[in-house]
TILUM-239144 format. One record per residue (C-alpha): z, y, x negated. Coordinates in steps of 0.1 Angstrom, whole numbers, padded with zeros to 4 digits, always signed. Example, Ala and Ser with C-alpha at 12.3 -4.5 7.8 and 13.67 -1.06 7.14 Angstrom:
BEGIN
+0078-0045-0123
+0071-0011-0137
# end
This chain:
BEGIN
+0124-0770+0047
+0107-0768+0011
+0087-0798+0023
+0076-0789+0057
+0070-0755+0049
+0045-0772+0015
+0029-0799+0047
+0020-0762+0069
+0007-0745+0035
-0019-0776+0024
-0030-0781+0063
-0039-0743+0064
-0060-0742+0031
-0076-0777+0040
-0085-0759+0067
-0097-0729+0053
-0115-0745+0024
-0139-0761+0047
-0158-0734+0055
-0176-0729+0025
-0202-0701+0038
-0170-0681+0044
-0155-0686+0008
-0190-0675-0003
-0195-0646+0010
-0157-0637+0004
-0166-0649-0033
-0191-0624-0034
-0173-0595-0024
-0150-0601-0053
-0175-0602-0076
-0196-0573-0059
-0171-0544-0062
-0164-0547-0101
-0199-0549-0108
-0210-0518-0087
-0182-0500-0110
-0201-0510-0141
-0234-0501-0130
-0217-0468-0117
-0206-0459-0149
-0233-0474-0171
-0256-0451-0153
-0237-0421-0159
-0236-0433-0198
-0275-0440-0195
-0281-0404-0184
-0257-0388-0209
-0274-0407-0236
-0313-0405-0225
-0316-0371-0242
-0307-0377-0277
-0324-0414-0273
-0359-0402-0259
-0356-0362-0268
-0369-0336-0246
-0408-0328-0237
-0412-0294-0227
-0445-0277-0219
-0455-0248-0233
-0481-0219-0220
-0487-0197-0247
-0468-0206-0275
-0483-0195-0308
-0468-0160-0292
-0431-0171-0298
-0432-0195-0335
-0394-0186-0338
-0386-0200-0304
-0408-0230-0309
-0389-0235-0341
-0356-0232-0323
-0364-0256-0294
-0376-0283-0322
-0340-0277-0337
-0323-0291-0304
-0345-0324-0301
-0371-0308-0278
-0404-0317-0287
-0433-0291-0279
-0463-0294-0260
-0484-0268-0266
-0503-0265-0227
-0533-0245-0224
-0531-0214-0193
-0526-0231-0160
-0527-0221-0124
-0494-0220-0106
-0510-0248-0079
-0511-0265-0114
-0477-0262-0128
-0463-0274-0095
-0484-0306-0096
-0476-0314-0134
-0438-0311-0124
-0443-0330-0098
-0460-0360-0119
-0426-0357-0137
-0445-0357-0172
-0420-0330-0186
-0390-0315-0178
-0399-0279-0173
-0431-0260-0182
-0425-0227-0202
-0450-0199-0198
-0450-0168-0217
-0465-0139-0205
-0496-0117-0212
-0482-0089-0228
-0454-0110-0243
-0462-0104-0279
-0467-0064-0272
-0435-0062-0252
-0416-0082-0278
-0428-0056-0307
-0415-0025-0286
-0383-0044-0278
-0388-0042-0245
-0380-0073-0220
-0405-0099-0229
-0411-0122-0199
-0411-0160-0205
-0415-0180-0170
-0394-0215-0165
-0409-0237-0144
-0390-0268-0130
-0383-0291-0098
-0348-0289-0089
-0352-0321-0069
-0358-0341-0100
-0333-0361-0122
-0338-0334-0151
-0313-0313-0144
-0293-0318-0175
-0324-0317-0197
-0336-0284-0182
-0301-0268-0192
-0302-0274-0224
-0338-0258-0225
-0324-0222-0210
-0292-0229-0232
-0317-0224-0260
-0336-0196-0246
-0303-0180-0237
-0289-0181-0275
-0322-0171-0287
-0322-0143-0267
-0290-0131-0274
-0296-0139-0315
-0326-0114-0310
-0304-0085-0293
-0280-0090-0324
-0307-0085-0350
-0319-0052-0332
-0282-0036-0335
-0281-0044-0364
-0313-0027-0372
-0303+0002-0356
-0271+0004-0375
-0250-0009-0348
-0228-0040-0349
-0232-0066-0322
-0198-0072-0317
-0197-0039-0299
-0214-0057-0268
-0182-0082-0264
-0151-0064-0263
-0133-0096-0257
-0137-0130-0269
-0124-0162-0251
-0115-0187-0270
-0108-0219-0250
-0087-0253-0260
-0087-0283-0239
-0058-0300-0245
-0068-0331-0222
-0075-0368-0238
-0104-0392-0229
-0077-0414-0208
-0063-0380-0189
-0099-0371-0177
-0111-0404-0175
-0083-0406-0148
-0093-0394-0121
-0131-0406-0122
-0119-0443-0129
-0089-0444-0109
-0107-0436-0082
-0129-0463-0087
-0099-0486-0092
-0090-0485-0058
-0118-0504-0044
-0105-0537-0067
-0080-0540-0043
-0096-0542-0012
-0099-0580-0012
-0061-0577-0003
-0071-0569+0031
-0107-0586+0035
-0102-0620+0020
-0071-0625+0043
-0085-0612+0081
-0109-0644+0083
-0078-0673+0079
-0056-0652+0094
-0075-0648+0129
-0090-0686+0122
-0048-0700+0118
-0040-0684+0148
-0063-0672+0175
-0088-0699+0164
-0059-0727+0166
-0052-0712+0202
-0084-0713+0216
-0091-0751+0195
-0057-0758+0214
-0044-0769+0181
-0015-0746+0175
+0007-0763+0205
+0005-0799+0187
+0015-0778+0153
+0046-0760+0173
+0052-0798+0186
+0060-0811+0150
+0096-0815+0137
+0094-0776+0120
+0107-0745+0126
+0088-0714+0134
+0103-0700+0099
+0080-0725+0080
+0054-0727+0105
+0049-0691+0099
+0059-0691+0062
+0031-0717+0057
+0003-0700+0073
+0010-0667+0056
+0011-0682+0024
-0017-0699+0029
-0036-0668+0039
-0022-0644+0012
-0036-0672-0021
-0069-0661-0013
-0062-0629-0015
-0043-0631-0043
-0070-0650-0060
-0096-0625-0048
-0076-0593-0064
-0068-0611-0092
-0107-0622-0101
-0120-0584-0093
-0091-0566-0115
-0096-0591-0141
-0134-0587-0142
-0131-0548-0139
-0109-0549-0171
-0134-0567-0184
-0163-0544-0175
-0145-0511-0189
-0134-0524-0218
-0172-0537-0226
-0187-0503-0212
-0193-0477-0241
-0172-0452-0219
-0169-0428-0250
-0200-0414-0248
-0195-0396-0212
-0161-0381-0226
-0138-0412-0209
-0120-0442-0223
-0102-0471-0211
-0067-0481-0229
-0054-0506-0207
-0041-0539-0223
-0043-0573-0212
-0004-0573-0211
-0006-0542-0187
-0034-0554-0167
-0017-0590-0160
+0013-0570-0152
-0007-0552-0125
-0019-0585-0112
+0016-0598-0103
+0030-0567-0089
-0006-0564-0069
+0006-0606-0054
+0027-0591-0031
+0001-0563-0014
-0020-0595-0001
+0014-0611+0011
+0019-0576+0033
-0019-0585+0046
-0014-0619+0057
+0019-0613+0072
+0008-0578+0090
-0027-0603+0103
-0005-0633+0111
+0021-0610+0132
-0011-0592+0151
-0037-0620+0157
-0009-0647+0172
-0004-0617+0197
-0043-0617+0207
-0054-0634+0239
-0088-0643+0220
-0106-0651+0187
-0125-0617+0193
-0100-0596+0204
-0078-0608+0170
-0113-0600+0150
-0116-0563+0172
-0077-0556+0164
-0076-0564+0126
-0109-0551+0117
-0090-0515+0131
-0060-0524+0112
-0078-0533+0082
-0084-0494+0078
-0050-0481+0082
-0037-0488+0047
-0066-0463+0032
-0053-0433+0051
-0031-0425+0026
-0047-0429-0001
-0075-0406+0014
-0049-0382+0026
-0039-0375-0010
-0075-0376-0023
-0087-0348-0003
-0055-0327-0005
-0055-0334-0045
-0020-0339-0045
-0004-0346-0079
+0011-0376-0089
+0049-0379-0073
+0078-0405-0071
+0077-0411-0032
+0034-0424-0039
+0051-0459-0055
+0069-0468-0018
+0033-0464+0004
+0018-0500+0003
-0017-0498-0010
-0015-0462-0024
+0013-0476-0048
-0012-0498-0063
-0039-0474-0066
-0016-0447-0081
-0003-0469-0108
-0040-0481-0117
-0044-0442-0118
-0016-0435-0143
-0019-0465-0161
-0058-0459-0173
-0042-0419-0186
-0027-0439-0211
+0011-0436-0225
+0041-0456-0210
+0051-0452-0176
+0076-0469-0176
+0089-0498-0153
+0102-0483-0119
+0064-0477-0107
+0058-0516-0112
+0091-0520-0095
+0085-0499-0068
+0049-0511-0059
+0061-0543-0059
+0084-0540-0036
+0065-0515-0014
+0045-0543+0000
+0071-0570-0006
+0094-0558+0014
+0076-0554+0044
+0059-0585+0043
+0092-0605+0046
+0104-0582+0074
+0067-0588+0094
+0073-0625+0084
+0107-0627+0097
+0094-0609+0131
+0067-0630+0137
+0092-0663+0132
+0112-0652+0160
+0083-0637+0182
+0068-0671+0178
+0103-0692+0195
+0083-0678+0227
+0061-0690+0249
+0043-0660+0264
+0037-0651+0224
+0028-0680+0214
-0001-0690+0245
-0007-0647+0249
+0002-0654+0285
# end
């Protein structure tokens, strides 16, 4: 059996190894998915970062009115430049040249208002459909202390104590890691390394059995001295190595990317080991066996090649339901996660990059999730396919 069931496995990748254009672009999925996480992330780190790289330029209308503020904006990295009186057709085109981040104007009677501690008005100018939204916070962060630093000094002057104006103060602790918050944002990118589970499988498993119907090669295979166990057993296998190989290559190389990635600088971190990761690999083996067997089962029931593509290509979606179901009801992590196929896998990425031991029912459980089922489908299929009318979809 061992030997016949090695004969179907070899004949099936032959066959599938011979159409390289496939293998490419199924090659480049692999590699496409990890690297769009990386660039993700690195351009949420480049954007953290470009501030206290490049500073702030802020321009400035009027202000030899307000040295105290200019002196407090230099303290926080933002470089003046002093702007002479411009139109407001004017402001709108320099923010529109994106040459600074906001334009600050102070008002006429600024200086004469300030003295007689009344509300001196100072204009903030910006385009809110620019990229410098973080940048211009930090400017009205600074014109929001230094207003409130000015209201101090004149209770103070007046005899009264500033602390008058905040009956209660908050004081918050966050309590949450860099691997607990980095959770959710990274997980959730996880989940997309395991797609090649379900698209590096759908092309040789239509092509082994549709495609052998319509080449009218699958009745010389059912001819051969084999049962249907290790006819089937063969082609599934042979399906489920490339996508074994395929998850494998994009969970490897996203490890590789998030460890490299200087995730520490937008608040996140990355604390999986190798040991872990490898761990994840073989219990993920099993998810592209479910695939293969699920394909398999579906496409020998097609009449046609297209019809097998048109029913998969649905399928193909079904196993993200859940894990979108619990995404947009933010459900918390529970036991009963670890026994959906697909969801299992993307839950234990999930916990596994908040750091800590989880312990070794999840990897258990997911492995068995999809496991289970794809000896069931494989089994099924093996006794669907002692038929005729299965077998030729008469």
């Amino acid at each position: 059996m061992k030997s016949k069931l090695w004969i179907v496995l070899r004949k099936e990748l032959r066959e599938t190894l011979r159409d390289r254009r496939t293998l490419g672009m199924l090659a480049l999925v692999s590699l496409l998915y990890p690297l769009m996480i990386g660039l993700i992330l690195h351009q949420l780190i480049d954007k953290s970062t470009k501030t206290e790289r490049e500073g702030i330029e802020l321009a400035v209308i009027g202000a030899a009115k307000a040295p105290t503020l200019m002196a407090q904006l230099g303290q926080k990295n933002i470089t003046i430049k002093d702007t002479a009186p411009m139109e407001d057709d004017a402001i709108g085109q320099l923010l529109h040249a994106k040459k600074t981040v906001a334009v600050l104007r102070l008002s006429d009677d600024f200086v004469e208002n300030y003295q007689a501690m009344r509300p001196a008005r100072v204009e903030v100018w910006f385009d809110s459909a620019s990229e410098n939204g973080a940048q211009r916070r930090e400017v009205e962060e600074v014109l929001d202390a230094y207003s409130r630093n000015v209201a101090s000094a004149r209770l103070l002057a007046h005899g009264v104590s500033p602390a008058a104006l905040a009956p209660v103060v908050v004081q918050r602790y966050d309590t949450g890691t860099n691997a607990s918050r980095s959770a959710t944002l990274i997980g959730g990118l996880l989940g997309l390394l395991f797609l090649p589970a379900f698209i590096m499988t759908m092309s040789g498993a239509v092509d082994s059995t549709a495609g052998e119907r319509e080449r009218r090669s699958l009745e010389v295979l059912m001819a051969q001295p084999a049962t249907t166990w290790e006819l089937i057993g063969g082609k599934i296998l042979a399906v489920s190595l490339l996508g074994v190989v395929g998850v494998t290559v994009e969970l490897l190389l996203g490890h590789v990317v998030l460890k490299w990635l200087p995730l520490e600088e937008i608040g996140l971190s990355w604390s999986v080991g190798w040991g872990q990761m490898l761990l994840v690999c073989l219990v993920t083996a099993p998810l592209s066996l479910l695939a293969s067997a699920l394909y398999v089962t579906l496409a020998m029931n097609a009449k046609t090649f297209k019809e097998a593509q048109t029913i998969l290509s649905i399928v193909m979606l079904v196993p993200f339901i859940p894990s979108l179901v619990v995404s947009f009801m933010d459900l918390k992590t529970a036991q009963w996660m670890y026994l959906v196929p697909m969801l299992s896998n993307q839950t234990l990425a999930k916990e596994l990059s908040k750091g800590g031991d989880i312990g070794s029912l999840p990897f258990l459980l997911t492995f068995l999730c999809s496991a289970i089922p794809a000896l069931l489908l494989a089994a099924f299929a093996s006794w669907r396919m002692k038929t005729e009318r299965y077998v030729l979809a008469v």
